[in-house]
N, C-alpha and C positions, 0 to 999 in steps of 0.2 A: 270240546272233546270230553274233560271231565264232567262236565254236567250230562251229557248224554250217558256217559259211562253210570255215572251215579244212579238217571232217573232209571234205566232202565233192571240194572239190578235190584234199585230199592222194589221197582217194581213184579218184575220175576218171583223176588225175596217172598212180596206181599202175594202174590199170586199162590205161591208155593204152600203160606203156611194158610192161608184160608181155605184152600183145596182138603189141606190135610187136616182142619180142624174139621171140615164141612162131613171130613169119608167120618172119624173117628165118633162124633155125634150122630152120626147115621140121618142127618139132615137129605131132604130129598137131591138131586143132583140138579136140577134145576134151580136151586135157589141154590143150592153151593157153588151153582158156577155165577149164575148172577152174584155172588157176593162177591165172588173172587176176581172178577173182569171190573168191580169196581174198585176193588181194593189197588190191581193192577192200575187201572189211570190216576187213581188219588193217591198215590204211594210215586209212581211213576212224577207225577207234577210236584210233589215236593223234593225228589230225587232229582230232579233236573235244578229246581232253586236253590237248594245246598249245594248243589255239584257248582252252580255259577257263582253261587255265594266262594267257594272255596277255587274256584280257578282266577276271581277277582281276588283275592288275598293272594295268591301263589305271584300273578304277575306283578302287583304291589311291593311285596320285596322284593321278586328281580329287579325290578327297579330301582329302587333303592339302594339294592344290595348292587348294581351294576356304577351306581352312581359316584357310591363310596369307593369302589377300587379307582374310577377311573381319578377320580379325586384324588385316592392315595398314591398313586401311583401316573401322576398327571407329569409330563417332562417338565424342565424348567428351562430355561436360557441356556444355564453352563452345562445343562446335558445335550442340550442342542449343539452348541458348540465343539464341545466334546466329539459328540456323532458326525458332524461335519468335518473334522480334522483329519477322525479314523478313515472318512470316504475320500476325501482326499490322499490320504499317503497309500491307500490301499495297502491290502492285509498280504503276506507274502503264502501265494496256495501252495508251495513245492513243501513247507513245512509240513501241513497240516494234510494234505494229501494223501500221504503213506509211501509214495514212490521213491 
């Protein structure tokens, strides 16, 4: 999804200012839009490779970053136990209810 988001803005981007170099040099329109329809796919195809480049680093650290909590945050035995004891006695609802 990021890489398409990227190629195609870079692409747009590139369209946009070659259109508008092409009016402002008074270049004929035909070779302003030829330029500009190139600049569009060569701009577009390294927009899409950064956008993958950068959505392989994003899911990288989720990963990572998912790994260490679970890690930190991984139960132990005595919290097992612990949780097991609470389901056993069960919690009293009339308190915590409000009625």
């Amino acid at each position: 999804m990021i890489a398409r988001y990227a190629g195609s803005v870079l692409g747009l981007f590139a369209f946009s200012v070659t259109v508008f170099a092409g009016l402002v040099v008074r270049n004929p329109i035909a070779i302003t839009l030829e330029r500009a329809v190139f600049a569009l796919f060569l701009f577009c195809m390294i927009g899409f490779v950064l956008g993958s480049v950068a959505q392989m680093v994003v899911r990288e650290f989720e990963r990572k970053r998912e790994a260490e909590i679970l890690q930190r945050y991984e139960p132990t035995s005595s919290d097992m136990d612990v949780a097991a004891a609470e389901a056993e006695e069960g919690m009293p609802d009339g308190e915590l209810s409000g009625a």
